[in-house]
C-alpha positions in Angstrom: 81.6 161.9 -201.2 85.2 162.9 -199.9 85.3 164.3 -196.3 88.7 165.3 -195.0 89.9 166.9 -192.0 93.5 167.2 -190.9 95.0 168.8 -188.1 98.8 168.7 -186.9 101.2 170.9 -185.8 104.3 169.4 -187.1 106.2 168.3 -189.2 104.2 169.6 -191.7 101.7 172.2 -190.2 97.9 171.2 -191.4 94.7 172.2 -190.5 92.3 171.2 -193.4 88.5 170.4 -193.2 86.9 169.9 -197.0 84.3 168.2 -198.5 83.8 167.1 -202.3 80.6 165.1 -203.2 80.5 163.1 -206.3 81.1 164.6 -209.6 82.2 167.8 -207.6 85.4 169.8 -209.4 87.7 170.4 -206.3 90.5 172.4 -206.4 93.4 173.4 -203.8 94.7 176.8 -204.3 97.1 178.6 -202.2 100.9 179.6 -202.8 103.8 177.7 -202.3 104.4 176.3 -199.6 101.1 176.6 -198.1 100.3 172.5 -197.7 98.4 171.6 -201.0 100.4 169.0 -201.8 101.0 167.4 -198.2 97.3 167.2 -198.0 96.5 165.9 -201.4 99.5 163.1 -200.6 97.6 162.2 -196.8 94.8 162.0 -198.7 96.4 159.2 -200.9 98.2 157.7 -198.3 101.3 158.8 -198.7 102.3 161.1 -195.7 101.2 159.9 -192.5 98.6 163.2 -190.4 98.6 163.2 -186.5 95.1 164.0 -186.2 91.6 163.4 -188.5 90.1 161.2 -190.6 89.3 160.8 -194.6 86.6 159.1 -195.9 85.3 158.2 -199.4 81.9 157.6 -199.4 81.7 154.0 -197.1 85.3 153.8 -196.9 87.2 154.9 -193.7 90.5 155.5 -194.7 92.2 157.1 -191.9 90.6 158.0 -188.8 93.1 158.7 -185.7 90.7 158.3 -182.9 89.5 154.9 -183.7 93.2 154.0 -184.6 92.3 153.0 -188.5 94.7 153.1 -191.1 94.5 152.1 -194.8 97.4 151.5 -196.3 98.5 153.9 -199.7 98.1 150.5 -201.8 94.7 150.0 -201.0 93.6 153.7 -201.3 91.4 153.6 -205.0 93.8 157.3 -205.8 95.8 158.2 -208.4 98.5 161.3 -207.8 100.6 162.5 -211.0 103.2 164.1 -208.9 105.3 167.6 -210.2 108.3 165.3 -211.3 106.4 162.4 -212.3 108.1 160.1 -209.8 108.2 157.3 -212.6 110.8 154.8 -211.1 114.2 155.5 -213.3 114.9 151.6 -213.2 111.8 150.6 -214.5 109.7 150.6 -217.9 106.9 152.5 -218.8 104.8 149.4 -218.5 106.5 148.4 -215.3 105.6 151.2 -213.4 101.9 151.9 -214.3 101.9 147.8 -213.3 102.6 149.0 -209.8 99.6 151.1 -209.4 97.5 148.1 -210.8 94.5 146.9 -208.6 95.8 143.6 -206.3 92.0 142.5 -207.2 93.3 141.7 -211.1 95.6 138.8 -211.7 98.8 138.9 -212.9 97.8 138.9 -216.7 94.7 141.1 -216.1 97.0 143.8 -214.6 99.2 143.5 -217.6 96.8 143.8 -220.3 94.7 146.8 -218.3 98.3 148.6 -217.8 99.0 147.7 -221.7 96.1 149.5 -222.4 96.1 152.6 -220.5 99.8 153.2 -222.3 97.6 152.8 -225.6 95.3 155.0 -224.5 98.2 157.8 -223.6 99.6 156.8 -227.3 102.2 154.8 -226.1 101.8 151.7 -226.7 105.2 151.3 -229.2 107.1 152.6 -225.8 106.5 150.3 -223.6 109.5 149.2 -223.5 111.5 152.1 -222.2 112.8 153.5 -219.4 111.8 157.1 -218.1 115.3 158.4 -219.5 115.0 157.4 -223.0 111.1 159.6 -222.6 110.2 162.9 -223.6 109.1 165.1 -220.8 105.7 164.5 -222.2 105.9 161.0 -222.6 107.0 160.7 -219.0 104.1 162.7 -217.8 101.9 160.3 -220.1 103.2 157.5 -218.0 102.9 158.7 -214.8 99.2 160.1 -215.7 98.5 156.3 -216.7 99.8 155.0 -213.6 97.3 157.3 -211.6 
């Protein structure tokens, strides 16, 4: 089970309490502007919240009044972001290899990332950088990398 409940003021104004148990369909609706993506990115570790806590099931991953951080890297989330944020410099394979567990060894994290490309039918573009992509194909990679 995912609990979650963020509260802050500013920068980014936030006062979110939600639940999602396992197996549970979740979704954040609201217009633009209205924080969906600054929660789903404290969730993952990615913008720091003032106040709360998230938890996944055992797992404390933030919780302000006992001072208890998890870093981003050691979060088990995947976010596919609106512009993919695929690093430009970097192959496809390079940069699902940065999402890949710490837990794997070097060649375990290669073949695993090798395969989730396969599995997105891209295994033959492994090779390239996000420029030489489709739109598509650079969603592919970023949804592998998640």
């Amino acid at each position: 089970m995912l609990d979650v409940r963020l509260l802050q003021s500013a920068p980014i104004p936030l006062d979110v309490e939600l639940t999602c148990a396992n197996g549970e369909l979740l979704a954040l609706v609201g217009p633009s502007g209205s924080g969906k993506t600054s929660v789903s990115r404290s969730i993952a570790g990615l913008l720091p919240v003032a106040t709360g806590r998230i938890r996944l099931g055992d797992e404390v991953w933030f919780d302000s009044e006992r001072s208890r951080v998890v870093p981003a890297e050691e979060r088990l989330i995947g976010m596919v972001f609106q512009n993919y944020a695929l690093f430009p410099h970097l192959t496809a394979l390079d940069n699902v290899l940065l999402a890949g567990s710490p837990k794997l060894g070097r060649r375990a994290r290669r073949e695993a990332a090798r395969q989730l490309l396969a599995q997105m039918r891209l295994d033959g573009l492994v090779d390239r950088k996000p420029a030489e992509l489709s739109g598509g194909q650079r969603q592919r990679v970023a949804l592998a990398r998640a």
